[in-house]
Gaussian input, Z-matrix of N, CA and C with variables (Angstrom, degrees):
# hf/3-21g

backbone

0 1
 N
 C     1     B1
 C     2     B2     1     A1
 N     3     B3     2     A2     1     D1
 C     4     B4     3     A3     2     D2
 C     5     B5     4     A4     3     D3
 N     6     B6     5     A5     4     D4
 C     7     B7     6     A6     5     D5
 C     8     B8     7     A7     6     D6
 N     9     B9     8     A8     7     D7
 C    10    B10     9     A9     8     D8
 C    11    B11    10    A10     9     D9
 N    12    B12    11    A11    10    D10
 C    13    B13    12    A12    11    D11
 C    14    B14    13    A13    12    D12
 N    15    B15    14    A14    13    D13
 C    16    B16    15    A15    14    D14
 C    17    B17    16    A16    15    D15
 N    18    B18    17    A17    16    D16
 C    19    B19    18    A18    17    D17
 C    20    B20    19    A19    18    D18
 N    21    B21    20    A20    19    D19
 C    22    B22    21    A21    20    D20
 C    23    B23    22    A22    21    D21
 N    24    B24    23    A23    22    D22
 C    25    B25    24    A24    23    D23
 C    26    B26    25    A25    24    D24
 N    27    B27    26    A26    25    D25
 C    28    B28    27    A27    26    D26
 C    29    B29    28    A28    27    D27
 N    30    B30    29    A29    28    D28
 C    31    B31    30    A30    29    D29
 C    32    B32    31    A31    30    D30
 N    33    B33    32    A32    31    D31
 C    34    B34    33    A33    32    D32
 C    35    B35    34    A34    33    D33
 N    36    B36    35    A35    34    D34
 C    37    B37    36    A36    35    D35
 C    38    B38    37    A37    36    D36
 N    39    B39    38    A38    37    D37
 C    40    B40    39    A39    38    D38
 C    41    B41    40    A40    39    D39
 N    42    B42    41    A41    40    D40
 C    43    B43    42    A42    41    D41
 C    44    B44    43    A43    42    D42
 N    45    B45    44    A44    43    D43
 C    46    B46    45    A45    44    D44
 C    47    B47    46    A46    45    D45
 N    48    B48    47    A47    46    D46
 C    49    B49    48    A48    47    D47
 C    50    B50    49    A49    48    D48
 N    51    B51    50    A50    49    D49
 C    52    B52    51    A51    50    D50
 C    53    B53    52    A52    51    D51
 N    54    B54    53    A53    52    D52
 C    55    B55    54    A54    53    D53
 C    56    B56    55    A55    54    D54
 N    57    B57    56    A56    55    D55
 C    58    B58    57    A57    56    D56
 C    59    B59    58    A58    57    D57
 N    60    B60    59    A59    58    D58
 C    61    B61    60    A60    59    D59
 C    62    B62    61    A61    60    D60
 N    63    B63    62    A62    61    D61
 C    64    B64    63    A63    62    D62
 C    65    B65    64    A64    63    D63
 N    66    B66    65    A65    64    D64
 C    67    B67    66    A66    65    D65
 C    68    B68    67    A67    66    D66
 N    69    B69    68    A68    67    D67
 C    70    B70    69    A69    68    D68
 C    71    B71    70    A70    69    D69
 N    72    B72    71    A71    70    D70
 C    73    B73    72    A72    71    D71
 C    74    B74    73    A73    72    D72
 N    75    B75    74    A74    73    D73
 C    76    B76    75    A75    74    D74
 C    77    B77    76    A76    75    D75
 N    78    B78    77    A77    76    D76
 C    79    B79    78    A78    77    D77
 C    80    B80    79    A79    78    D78
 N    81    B81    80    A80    79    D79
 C    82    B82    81    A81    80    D80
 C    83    B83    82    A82    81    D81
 N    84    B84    83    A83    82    D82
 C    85    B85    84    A84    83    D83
 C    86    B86    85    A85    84    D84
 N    87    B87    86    A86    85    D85
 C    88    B88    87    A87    86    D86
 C    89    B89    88    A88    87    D87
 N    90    B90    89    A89    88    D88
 C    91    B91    90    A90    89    D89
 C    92    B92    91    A91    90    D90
 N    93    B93    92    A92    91    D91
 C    94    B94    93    A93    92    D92
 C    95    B95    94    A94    93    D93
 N    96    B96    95    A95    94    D94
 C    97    B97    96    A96    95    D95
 C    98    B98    97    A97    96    D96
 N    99    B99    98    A98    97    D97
 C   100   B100    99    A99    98    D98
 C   101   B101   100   A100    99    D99
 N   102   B102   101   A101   100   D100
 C   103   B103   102   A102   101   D101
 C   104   B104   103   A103   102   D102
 N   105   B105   104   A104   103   D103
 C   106   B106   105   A105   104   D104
 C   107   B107   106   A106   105   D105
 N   108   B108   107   A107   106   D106
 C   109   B109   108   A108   107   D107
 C   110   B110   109   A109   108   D108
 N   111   B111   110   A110   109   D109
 C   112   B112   111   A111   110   D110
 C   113   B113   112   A112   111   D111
 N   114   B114   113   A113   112   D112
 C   115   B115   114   A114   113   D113
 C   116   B116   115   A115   114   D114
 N   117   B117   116   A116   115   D115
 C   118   B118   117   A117   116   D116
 C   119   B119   118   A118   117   D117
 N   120   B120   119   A119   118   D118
 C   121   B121   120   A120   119   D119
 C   122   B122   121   A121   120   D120
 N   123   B123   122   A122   121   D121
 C   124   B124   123   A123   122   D122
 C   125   B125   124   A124   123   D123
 N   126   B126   125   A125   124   D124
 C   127   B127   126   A126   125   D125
 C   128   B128   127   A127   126   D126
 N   129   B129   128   A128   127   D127
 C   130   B130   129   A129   128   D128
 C   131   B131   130   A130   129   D129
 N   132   B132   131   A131   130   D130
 C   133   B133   132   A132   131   D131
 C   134   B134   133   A133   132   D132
 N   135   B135   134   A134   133   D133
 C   136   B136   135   A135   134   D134
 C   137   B137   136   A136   135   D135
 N   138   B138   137   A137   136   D136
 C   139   B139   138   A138   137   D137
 C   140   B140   139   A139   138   D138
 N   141   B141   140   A140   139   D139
 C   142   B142   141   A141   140   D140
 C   143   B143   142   A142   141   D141
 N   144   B144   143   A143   142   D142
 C   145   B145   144   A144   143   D143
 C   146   B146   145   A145   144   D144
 N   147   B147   146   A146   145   D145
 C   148   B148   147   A147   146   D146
 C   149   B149   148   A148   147   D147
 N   150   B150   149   A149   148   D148
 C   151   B151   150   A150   149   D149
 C   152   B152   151   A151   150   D150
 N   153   B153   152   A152   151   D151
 C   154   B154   153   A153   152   D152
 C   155   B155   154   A154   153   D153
 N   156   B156   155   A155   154   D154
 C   157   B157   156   A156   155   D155
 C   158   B158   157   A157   156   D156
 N   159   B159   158   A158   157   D157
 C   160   B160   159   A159   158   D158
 C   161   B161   160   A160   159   D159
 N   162   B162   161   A161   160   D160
 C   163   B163   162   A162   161   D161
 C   164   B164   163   A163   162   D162
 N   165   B165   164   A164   163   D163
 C   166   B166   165   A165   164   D164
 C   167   B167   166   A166   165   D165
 N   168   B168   167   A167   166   D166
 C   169   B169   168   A168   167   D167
 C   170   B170   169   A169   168   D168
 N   171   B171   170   A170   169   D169
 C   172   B172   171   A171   170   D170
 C   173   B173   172   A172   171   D171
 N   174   B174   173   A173   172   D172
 C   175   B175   174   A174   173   D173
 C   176   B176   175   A175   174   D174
 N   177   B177   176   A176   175   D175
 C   178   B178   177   A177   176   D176
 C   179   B179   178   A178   177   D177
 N   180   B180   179   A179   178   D178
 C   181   B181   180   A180   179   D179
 C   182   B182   181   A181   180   D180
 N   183   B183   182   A182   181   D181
 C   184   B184   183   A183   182   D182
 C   185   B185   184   A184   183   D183
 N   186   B186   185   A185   184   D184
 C   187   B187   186   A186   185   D185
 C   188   B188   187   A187   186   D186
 N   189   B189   188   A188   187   D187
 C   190   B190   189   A189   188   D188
 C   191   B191   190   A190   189   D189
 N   192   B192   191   A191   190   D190
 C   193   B193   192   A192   191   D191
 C   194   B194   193   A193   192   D192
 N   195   B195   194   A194   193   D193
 C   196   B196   195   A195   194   D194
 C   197   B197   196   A196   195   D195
 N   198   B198   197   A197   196   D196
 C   199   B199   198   A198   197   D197
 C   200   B200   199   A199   198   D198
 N   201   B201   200   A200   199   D199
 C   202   B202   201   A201   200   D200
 C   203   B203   202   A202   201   D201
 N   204   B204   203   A203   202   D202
 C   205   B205   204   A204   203   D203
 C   206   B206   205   A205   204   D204
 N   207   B207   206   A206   205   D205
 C   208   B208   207   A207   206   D206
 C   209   B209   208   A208   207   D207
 N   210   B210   209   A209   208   D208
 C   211   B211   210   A210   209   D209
 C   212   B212   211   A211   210   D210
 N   213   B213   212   A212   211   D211
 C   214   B214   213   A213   212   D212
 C   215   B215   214   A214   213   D213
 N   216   B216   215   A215   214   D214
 C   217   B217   216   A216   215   D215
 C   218   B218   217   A217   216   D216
 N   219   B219   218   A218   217   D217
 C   220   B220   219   A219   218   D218
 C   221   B221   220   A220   219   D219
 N   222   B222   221   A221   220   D220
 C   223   B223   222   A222   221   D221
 C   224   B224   223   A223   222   D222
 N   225   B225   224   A224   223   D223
 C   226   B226   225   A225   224   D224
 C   227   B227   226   A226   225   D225
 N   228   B228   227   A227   226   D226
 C   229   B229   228   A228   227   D227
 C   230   B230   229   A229   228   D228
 N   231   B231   230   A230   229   D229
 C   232   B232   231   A231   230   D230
 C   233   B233   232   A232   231   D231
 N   234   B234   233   A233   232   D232
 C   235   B235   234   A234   233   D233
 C   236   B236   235   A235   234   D234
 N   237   B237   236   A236   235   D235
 C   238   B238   237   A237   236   D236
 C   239   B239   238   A238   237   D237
 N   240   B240   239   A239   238   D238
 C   241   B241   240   A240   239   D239
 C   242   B242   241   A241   240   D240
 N   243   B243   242   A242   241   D241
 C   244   B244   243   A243   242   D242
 C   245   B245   244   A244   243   D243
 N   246   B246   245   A245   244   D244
 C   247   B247   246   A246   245   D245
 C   248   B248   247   A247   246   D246
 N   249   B249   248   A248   247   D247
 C   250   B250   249   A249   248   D248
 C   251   B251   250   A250   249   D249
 N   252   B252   251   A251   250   D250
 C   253   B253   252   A252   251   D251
 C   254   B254   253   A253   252   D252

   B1=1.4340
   B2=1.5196
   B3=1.9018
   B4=1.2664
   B5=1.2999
   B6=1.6215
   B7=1.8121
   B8=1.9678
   B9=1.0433
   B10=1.7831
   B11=1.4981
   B12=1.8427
   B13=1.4046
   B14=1.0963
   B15=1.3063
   B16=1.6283
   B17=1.7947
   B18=1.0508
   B19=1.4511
   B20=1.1199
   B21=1.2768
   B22=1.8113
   B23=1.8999
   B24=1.2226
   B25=1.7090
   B26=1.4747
   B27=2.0754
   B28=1.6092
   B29=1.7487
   B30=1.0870
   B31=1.4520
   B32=1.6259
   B33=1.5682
   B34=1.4969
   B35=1.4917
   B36=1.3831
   B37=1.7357
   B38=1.3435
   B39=1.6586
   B40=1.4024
   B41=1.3378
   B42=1.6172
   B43=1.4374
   B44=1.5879
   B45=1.2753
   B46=1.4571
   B47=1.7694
   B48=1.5368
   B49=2.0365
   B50=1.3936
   B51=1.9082
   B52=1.6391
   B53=1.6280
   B54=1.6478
   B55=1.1321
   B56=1.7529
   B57=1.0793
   B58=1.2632
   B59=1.4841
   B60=1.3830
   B61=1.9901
   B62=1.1480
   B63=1.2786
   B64=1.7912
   B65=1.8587
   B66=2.0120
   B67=1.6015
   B68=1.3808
   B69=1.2813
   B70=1.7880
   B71=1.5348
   B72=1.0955
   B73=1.0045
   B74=1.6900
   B75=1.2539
   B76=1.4222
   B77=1.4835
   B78=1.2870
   B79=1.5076
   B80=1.5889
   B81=1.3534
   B82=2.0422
   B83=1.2221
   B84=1.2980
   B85=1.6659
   B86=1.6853
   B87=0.8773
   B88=1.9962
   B89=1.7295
   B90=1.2816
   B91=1.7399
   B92=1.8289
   B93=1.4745
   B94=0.8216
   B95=1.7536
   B96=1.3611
   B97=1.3667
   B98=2.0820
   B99=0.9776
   B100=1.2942
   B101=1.6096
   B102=1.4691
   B103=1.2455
   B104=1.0927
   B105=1.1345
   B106=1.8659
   B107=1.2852
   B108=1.3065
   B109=1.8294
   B110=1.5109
   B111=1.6067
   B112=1.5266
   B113=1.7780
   B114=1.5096
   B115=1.6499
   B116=1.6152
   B117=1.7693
   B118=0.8800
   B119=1.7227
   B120=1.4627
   B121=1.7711
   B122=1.4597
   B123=1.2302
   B124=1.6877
   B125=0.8534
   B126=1.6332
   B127=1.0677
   B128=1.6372
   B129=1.3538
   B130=1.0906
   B131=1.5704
   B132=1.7021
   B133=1.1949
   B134=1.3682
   B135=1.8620
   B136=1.3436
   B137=1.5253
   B138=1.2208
   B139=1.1183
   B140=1.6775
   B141=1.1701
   B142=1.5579
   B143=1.7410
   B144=1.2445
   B145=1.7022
   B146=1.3660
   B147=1.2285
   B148=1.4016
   B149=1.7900
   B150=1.6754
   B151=1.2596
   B152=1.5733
   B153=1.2702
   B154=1.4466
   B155=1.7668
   B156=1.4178
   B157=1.3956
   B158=1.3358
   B159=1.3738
   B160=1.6849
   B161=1.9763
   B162=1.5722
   B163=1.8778
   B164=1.6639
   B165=1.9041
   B166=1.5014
   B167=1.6260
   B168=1.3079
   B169=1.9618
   B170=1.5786
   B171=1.4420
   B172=1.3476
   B173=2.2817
   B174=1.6842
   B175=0.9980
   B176=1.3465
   B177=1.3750
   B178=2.0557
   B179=1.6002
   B180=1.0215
   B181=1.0988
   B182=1.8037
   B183=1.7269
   B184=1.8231
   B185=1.3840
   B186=1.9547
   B187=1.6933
   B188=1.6741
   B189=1.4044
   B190=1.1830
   B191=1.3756
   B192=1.7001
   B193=1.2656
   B194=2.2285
   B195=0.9645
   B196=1.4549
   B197=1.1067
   B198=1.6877
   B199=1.8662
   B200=1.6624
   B201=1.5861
   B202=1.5429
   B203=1.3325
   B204=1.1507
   B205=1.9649
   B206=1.5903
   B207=1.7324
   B208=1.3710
   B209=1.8320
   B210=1.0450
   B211=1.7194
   B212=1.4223
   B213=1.5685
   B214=1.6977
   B215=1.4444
   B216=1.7512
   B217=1.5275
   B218=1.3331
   B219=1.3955
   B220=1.8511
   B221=1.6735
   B222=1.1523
   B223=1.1597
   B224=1.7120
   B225=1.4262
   B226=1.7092
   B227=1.4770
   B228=1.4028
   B229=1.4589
   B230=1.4410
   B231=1.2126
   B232=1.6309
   B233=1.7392
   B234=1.8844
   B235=1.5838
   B236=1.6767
   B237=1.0524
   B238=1.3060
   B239=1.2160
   B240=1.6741
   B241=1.4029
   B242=1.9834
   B243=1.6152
   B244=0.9820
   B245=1.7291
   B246=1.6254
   B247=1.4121
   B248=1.5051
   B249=1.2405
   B250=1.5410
   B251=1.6960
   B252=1.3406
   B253=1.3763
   B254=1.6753
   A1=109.75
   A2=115.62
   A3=108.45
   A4=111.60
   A5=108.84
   A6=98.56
   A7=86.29
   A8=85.99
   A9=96.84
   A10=114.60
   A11=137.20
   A12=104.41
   A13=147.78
   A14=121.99
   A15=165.34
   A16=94.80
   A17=105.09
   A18=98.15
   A19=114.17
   A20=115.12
   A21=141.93
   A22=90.97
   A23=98.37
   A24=107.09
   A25=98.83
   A26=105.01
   A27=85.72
   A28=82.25
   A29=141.56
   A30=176.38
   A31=130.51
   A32=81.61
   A33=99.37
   A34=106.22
   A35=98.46
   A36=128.05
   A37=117.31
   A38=116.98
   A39=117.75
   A40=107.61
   A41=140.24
   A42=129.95
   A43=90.44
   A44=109.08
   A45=119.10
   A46=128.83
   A47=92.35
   A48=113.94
   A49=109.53
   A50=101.12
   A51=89.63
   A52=123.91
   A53=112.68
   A54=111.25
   A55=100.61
   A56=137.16
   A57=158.76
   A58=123.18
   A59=106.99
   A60=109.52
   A61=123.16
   A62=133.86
   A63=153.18
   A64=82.15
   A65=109.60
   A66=107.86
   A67=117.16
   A68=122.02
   A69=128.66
   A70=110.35
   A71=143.49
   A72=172.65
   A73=105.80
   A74=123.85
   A75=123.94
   A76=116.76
   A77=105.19
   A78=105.33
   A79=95.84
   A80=109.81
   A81=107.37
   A82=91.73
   A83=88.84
   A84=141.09
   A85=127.61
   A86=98.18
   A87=103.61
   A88=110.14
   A89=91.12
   A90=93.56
   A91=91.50
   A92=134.49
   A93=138.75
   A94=120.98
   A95=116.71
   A96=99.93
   A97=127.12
   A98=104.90
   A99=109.36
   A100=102.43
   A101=116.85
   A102=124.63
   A103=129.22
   A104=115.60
   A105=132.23
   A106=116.88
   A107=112.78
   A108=101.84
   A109=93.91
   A110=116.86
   A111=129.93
   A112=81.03
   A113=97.17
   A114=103.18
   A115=96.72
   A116=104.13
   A117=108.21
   A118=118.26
   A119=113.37
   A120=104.60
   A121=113.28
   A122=128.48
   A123=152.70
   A124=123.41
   A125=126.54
   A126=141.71
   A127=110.32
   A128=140.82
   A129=142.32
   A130=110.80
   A131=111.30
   A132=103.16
   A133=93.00
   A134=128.24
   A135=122.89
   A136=115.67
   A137=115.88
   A138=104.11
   A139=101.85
   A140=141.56
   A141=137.48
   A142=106.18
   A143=107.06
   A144=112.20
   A145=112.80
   A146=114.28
   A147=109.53
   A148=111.19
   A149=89.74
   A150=103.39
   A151=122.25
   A152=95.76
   A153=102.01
   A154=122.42
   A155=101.75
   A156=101.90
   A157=89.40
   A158=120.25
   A159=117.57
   A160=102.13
   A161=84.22
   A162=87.17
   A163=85.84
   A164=87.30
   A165=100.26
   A166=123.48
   A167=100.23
   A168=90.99
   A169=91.77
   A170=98.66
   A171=115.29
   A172=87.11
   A173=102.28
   A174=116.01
   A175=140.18
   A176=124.80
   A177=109.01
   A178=90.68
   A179=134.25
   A180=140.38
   A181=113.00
   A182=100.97
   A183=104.61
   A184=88.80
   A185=127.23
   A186=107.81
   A187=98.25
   A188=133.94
   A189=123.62
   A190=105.71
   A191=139.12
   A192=122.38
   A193=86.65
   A194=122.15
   A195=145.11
   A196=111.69
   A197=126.67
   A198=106.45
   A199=96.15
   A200=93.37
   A201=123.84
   A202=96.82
   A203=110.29
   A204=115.30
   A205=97.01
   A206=103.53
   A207=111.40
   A208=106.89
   A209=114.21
   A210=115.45
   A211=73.74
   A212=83.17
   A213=108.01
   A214=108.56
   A215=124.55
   A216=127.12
   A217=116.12
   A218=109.22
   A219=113.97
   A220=124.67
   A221=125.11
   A222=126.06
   A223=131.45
   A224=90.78
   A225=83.18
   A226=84.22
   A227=143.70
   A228=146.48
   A229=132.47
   A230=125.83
   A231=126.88
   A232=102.53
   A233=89.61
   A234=85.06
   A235=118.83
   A236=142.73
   A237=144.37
   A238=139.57
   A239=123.10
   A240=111.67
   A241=83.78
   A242=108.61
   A243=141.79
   A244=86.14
   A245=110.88
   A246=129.60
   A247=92.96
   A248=86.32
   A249=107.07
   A250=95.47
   A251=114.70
   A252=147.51
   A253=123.25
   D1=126.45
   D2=174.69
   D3=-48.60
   D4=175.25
   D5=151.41
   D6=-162.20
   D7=138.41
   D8=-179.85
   D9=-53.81
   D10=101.24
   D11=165.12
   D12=-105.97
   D13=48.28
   D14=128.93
   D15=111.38
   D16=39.52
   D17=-177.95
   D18=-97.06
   D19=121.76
   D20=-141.05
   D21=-57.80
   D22=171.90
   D23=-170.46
   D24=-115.05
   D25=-17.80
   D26=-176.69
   D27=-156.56
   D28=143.53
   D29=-127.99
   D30=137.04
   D31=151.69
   D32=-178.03
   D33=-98.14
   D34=148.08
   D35=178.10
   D36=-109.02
   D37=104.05
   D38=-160.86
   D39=-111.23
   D40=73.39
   D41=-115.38
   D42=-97.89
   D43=-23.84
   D44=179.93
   D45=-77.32
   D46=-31.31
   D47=157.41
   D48=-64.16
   D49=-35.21
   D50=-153.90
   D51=77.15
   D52=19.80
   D53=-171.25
   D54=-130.32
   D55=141.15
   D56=143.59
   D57=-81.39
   D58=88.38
   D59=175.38
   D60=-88.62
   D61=129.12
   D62=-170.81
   D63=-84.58
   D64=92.20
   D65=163.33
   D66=-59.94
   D67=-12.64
   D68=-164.07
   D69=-96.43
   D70=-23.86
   D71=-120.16
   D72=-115.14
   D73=104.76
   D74=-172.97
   D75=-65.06
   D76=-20.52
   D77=177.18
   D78=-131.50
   D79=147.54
   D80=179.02
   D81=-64.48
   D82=150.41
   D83=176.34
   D84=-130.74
   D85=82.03
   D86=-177.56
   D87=-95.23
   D88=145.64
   D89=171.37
   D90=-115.12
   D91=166.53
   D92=145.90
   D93=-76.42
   D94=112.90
   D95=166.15
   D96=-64.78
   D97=133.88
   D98=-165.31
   D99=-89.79
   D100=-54.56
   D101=163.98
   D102=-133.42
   D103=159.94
   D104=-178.61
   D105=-131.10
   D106=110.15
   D107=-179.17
   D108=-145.21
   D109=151.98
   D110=-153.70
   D111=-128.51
   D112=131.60
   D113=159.31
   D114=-162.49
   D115=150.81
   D116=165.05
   D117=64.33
   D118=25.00
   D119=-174.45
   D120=77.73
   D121=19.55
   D122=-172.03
   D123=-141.84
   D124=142.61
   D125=-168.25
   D126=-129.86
   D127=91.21
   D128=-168.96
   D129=-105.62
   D130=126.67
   D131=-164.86
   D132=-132.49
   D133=136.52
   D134=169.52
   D135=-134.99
   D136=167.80
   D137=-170.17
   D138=-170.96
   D139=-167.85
   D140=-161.71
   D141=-150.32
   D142=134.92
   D143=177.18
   D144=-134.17
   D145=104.14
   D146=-177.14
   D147=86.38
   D148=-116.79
   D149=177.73
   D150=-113.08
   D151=6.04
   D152=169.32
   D153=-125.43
   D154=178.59
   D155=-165.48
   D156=-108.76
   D157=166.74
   D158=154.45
   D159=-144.69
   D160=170.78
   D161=173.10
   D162=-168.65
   D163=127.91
   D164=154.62
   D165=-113.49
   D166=134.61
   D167=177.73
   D168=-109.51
   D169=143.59
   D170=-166.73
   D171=-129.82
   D172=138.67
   D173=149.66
   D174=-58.39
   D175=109.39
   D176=-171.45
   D177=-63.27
   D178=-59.69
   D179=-146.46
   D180=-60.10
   D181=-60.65
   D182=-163.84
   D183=-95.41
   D184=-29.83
   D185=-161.05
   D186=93.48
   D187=-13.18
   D188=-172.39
   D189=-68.80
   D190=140.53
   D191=-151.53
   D192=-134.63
   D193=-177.06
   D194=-152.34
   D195=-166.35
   D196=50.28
   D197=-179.92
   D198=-91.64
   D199=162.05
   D200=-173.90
   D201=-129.54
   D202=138.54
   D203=143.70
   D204=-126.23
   D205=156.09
   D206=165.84
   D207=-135.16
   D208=-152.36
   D209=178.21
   D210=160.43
   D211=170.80
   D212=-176.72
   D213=-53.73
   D214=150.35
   D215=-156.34
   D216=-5.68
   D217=60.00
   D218=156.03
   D219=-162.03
   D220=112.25
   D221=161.09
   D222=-108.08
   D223=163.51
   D224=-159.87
   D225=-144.02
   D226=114.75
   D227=129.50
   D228=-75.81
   D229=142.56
   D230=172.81
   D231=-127.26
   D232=167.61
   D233=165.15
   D234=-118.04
   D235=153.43
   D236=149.54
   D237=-118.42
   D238=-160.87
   D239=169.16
   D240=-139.98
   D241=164.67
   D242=-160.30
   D243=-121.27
   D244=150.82
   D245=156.58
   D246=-102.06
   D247=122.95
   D248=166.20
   D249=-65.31
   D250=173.46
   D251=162.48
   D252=-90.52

């Protein structure tokens, strides 16, 4: 059975704050980024909320992005795209 895990549809990536903001979100919502590491033309960023973990790898090149969350026996991935800068 799906189950929604509220992971925003559109946020900002502040790689230099170290902060991740939920834009949808009636009241702010930040995650701390924990890490940032570049390989391969990628930018993979993870970090923990609550009780779960998450990681997005983001393309340097297209912006095409890969976030994940997991928590104990459950994972949940989507795909997106990033505005470049």
């Amino acid at each position: 059975m799906a189950r929604r895990q509220n992971f925003p549809g559109l946020f900002r990536v502040d790689v230099k704050a170290r902060k991740m903001r939920n834009l949808e979100a009636e009241q702010e919502r930040e995650s701390a980024i924990r890490d940032v590491d570049h390989a391969f033309g990628k930018m993979l960023l993870s970090g923990a909320d609550g009780d779960r973990d998450w990681t997005v790898l983001i393309n340097d090149a297209t912006g095409k992005m890969s976030p994940a969350t997991t928590r104990d026996g459950e994972g949940f991935g989507i795909f997106g795209q990033c505005a470049l800068p």
